[in-house]
C-alpha positions as CSV (number, residue, x, y, z in Angstrom):
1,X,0.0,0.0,0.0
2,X,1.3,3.3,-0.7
3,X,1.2,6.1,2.1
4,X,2.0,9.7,1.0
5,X,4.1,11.8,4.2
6,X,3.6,15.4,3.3
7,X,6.0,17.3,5.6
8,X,5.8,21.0,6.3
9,X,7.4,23.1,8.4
10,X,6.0,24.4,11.6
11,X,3.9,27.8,11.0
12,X,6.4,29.8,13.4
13,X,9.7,28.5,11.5
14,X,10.9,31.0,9.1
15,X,10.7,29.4,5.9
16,X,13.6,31.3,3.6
17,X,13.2,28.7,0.8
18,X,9.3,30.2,0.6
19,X,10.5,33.5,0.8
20,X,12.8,33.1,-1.9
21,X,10.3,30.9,-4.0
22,X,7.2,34.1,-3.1
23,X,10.1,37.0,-4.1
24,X,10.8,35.6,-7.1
25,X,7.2,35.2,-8.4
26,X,6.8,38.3,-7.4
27,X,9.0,40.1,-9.5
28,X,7.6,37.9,-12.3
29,X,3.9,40.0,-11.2
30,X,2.5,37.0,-9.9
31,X,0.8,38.0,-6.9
32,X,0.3,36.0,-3.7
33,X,-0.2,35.6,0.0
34,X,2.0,33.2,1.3
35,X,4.4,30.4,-0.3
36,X,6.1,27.5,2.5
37,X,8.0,24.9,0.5
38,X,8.0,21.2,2.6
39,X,8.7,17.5,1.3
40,X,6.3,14.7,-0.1
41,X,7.9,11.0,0.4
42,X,5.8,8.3,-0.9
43,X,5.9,5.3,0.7
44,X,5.2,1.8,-0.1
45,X,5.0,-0.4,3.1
46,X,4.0,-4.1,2.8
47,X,0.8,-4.0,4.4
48,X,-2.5,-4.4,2.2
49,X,-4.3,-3.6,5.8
50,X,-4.9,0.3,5.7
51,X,-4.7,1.1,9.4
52,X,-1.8,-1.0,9.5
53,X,0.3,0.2,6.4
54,X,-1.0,4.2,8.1
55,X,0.8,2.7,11.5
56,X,4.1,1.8,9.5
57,X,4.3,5.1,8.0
58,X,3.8,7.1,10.6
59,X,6.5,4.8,12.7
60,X,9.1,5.7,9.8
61,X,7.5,9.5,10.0
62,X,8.4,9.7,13.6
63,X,11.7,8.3,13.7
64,X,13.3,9.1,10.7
65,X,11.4,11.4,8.1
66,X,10.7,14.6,10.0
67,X,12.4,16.7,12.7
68,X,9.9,17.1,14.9
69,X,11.4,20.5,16.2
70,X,10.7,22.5,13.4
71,X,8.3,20.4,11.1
72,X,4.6,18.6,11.3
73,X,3.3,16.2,8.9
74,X,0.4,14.8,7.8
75,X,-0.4,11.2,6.3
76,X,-2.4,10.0,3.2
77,X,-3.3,6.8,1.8
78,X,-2.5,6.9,-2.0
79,X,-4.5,4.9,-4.2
């Protein structure tokens, strides 16, 4: 089953790679109110068990994918 690990981070981190990304379209006249960059890992755990394969992901989530300092994520199943 494939599980999608969207990974943001946290709304009071500064987030210079969404500045950078917001300036720029900017200057191109593109006009906006906010731009955060984050990560999307897909994941394809062995489980065909949905509640499972979600309890897999969001082990690997917690130990190893995020920094739970400065980011959140969320979890969907991809079908």
């Amino acid at each position: 089953m494939k599980i999608g690990v969207k990974i943001m981070l946290k709304p009071e981190v500064l987030d210079i790679q969404g500045r950078a990304v917001a300036e720029n379209l900017e200057r191109q006249g593109r006009h906006l109110d906010q731009c955060r960059v984050g990560k999307f890992i897909e994941l394809e755990v062995p489980s065909k068990d949905r509640n499972e394969a979600l309890k897999q992901a969001r082990e690997m989530a917690d130990y190893v994918l995020h920094n739970p300092l400065i980011e959140n994520y969320t979890l969907e199943v991809i079908e």
